[in-house]
N, C-alpha and C positions, 0 to 999 in steps of 0.2 A: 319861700322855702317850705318843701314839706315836710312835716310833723312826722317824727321816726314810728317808725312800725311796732308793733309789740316785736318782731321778732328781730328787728333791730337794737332793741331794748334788752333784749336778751343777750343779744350776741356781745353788749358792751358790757353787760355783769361778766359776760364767760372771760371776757380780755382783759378785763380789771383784775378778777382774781386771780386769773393765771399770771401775773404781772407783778403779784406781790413776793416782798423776802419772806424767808421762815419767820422771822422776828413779826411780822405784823399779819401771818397768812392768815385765811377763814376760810371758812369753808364755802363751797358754792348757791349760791343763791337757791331758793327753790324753788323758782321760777324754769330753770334750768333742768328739772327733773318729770316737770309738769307741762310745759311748752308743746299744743300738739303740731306747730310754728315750726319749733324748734328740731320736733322730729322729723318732718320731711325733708329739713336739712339735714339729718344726721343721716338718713336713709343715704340722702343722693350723695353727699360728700368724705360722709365715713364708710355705712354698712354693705354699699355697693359697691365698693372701690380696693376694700382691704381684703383680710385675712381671718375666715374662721377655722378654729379648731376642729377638726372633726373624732382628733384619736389619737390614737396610737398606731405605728406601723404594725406591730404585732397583734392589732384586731385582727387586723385581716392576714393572718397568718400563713394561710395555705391558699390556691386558685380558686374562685368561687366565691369569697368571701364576701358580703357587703353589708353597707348600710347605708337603710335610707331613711330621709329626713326632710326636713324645711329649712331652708337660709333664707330669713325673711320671709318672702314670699313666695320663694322657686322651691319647687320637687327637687328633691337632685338623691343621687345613688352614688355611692363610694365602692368601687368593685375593686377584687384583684383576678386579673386576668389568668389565661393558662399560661400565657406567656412572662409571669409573676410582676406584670406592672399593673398600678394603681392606678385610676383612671376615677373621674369623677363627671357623670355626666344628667344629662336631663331626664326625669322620671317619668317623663309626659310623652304618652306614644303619639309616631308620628301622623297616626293614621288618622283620627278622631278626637284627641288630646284626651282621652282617657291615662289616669293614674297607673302604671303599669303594676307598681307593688308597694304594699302598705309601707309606712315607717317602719323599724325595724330593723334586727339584724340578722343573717342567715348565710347559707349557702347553694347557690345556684350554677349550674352552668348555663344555663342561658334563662331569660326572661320574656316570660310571655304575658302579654297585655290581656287581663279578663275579659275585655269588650267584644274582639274581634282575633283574639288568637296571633295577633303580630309577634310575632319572635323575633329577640335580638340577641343578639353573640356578646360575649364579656369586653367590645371594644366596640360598644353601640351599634354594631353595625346590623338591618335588617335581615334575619337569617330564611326567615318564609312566612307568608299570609296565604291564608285559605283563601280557593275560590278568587283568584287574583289572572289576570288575561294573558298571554303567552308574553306579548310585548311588557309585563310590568318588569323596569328595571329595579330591583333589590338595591343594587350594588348603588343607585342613586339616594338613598334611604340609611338615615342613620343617627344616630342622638346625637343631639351636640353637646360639645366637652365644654368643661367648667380648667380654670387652671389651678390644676395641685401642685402642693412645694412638700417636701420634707424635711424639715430641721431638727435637729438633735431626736428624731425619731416620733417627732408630733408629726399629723397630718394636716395641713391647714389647706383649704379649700375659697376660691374666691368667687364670687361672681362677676367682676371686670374680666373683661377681654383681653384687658395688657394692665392686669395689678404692676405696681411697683414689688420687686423680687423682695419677699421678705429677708432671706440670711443675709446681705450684705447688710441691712439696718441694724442684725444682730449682733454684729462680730463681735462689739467691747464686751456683752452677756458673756458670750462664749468664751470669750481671753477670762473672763471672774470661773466660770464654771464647768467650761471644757473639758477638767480632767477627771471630772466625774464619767465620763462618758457614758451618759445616762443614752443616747443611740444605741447602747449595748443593754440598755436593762429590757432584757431576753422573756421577761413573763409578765404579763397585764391581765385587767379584768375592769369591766364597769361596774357602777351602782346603780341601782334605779334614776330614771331621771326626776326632776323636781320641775313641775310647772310655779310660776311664783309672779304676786301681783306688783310688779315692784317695776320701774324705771332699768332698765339694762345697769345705767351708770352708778345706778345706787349700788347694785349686787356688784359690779367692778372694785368700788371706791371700800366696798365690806372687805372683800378677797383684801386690798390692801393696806388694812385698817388692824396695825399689831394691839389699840390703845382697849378694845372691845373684849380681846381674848382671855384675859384674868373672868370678866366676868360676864359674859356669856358660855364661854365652853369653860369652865372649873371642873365638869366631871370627865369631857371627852381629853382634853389638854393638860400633860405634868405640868409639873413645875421644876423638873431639872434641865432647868432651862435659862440662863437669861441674854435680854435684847441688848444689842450693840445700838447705839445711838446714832445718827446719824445716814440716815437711809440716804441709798444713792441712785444712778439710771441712767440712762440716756435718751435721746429722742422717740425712739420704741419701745424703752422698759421701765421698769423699774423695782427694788428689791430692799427688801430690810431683811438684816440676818440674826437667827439666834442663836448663841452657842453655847454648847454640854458643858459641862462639868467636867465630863470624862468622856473623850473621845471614843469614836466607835471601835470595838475589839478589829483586828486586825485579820482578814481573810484570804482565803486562796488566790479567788477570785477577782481579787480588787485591782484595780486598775494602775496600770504603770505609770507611775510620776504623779498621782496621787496624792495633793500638799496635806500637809500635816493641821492648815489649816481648813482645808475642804476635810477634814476626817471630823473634824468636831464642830463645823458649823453646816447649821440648817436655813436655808434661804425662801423665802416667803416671794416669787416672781411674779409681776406682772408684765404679758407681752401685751401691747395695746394692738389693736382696742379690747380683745374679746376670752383671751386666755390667761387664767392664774395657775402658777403653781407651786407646791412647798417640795424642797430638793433637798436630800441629801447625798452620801455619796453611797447609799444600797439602794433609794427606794424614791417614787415622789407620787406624792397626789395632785392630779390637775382636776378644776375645774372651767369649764368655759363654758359661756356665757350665748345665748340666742335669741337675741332681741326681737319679739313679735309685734309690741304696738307700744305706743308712748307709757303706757302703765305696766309692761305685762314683759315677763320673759323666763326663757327654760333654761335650766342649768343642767349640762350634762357631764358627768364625773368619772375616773378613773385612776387605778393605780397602777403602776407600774413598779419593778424592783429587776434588781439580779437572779432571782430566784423566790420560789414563796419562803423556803427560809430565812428569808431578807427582811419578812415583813416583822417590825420591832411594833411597838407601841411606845408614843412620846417620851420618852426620859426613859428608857429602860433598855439593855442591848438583847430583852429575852423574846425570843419567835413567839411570832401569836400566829395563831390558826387564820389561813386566809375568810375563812366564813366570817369568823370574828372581826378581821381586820374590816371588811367588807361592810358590816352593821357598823362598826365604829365610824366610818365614812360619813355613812348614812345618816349615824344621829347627825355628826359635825354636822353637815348642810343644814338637816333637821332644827338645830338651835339657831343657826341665824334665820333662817323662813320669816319669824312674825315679827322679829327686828326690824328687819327690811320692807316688808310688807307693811307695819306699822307706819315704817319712814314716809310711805310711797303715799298714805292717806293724811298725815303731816302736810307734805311738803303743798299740796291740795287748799290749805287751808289762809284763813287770812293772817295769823299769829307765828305760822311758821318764819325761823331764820337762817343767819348761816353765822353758826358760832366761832370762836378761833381753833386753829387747828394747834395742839396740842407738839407741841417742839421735841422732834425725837421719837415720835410715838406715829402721829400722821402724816407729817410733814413730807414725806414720800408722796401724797397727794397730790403733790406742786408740779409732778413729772408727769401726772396724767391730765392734769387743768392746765398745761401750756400742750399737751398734744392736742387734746379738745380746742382749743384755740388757733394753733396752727391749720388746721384743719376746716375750723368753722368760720375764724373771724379773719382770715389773712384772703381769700380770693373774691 
């Protein structure tokens, strides 16, 4: 018989853990954070196969709009067309594999490759190259698409050919938080992004990790606030909720059917694998997650609301200045940075462990350590 593999050896911590009750959970080995094994599994069996965040639908606002980026390892550009759909394709001209346009985001109606001046139309397709033969067929020339979905007004973007359709995985989310009808919150904005030396999973398992926030964010996070026990999920999500004191004042705007419980509680989401965010029923901040290498990955941010009137600060119902709101973003990511970073040079080490996970508080973890499992240890 042969002698299991190190990445074998892994894959059985990940199926142990994910297997245990609340009463006895721990947290994930560190091996699991640190596995370069490990990662070429997660590349081929999670990263290349799911759903990344790219946004918001109202980045890209008006025709023209995009942005471009790295999923992994692919170029890819998020465009909205003239004819106002969203389209998500390859960044790599066809001519030369030249980069056609930096990261970033902007507005274009067509895109032209610096190499060689190939122009492409807002629906990839090649518009004209210089100096090219009578016979060059255009119309044969074109980027290829990447498939986009759009859920409750996130942009999520995949690299598979035929991902499984994310909104059917979501529906029990959307039966808990529907009436928000956060699809309607009509005004967004980013924050700078954050490069960070840290395990993708680490920065996932922070986003859902309520036990940290007393004391790491004390200055960004009130305290009229408190947690319901008990976090819950399903096979794509997962969510702990905290709720006010005093429900949010009551507006024009708000949405019809509206429960009286979505007016006073705040929900902390994870969409697996790669998207967090905090909801409530005017405003939410998401962060997601883009995993470059077994140690390393970017976190890209954004808020969204009904209006910039909409934007409160924690525990208060009074309008903060979007700039403001914006910096207070900022720091929040800001404070977990050397948390995470710190964990990721831990888990490296010989002394590192995996302590228990804290009942009511982490225990939410349990929904994203049986997907990592489904996923890694089941084919």
């Amino acid at each position: 018989m042969n002698a299991p593999t190190a990445l074998n050896k892994v894959l059985d911590l990940i199926a142990t853990t994910a297997a245990q009750t609340p009463d006895d959970a721990h947290a994930m080995p560190p091996q699991v954070y640190a596995s370069p094994e490990l990662w070429e599994l997660e590349k081929e069996r999670i990263l290349r196969q799911e759903w990344y965040c790219v946004g918001r639908d109202t980045d890209f606002s008006v025709s023209g709009d995009y942005l471009s980026l790295t999923l992994l390892d692919e170029p890819v550009v998020v465009w909205r067309g003239a004819d106002d759909q969203l389209r998500a394709m390859s960044n790599i001209c066809r001519h030369r594999n030249a980069l056609i346009t930096e990261q970033g985001t902007g507005n274009k109606r067509v895109l032209v490759c610096p190499y060689h001046k190939w122009t492409y139309e807002d629906n990839g397709q090649l518009r004209g190259a210089p100096d090219v033969p009578e016979h060059f067929d255009k119309s044969a020339i074109c980027l290829p698409q990447y498939p986009l979905e759009i859920w409750q007004g996130f942009v999520f973007v995949s690299l598979s050919a035929e991902p499984a359709p994310l909104a059917p995985r979501l529906g029990s989310l959307e039966e808990l938080v529907g009436d928000t009808r956060m699809d309607q919150f009509a005004w967004s904005f980013r924050v700078p992004e954050k490069s960070l030396r840290a395990n993708w999973k680490i920065m996932v398992e922070n986003g859902m990790d309520g036990y940290h926030v007393a004391y790491v964010h004390p200055k960004t996070l009130g305290t009229n606030i408190q947690r319901i026990d008990s976090p819950w999920g399903d096979g794509q999500w997962n969510t702990s909720c905290e709720r006010r004191n005093e429900p949010w004042p009551e507006h024009a705007d708000d949405p019809q059917g509206l429960s009286e419980l979505n007016r006073i509680n705040t929900y902390t989401i994870g969409v697996f694998p790669l998207l967090l965010f905090s909801l409530d029923c005017h405003c939410l901040i998401w962060y997601s997650i883009f995993p470059v290498s077994a140690d390393e990955c970017v976190v890209r941010a954004g808020v969204a609301a009904r209006s910039p009137d909409k934007l409160c600060s924690v525990g208060s119902p009074e309008p903060v200045d979007p700039q403001e709101y914006m910096q207070w973003v900022t720091e929040l990511l800001g404070e977990d940075a050397p948390i995470v970073e710190g964990i990721q040079r831990a888990v490296q080490t010989d002394k590192a462990g995996c302590g228990p996970l804290i009942k009511g508080q982490e225990d939410n973890l349990q929904f994203f350590y049986r997907y990592l499992a489904r996923h890694l240890c089941s084919q």
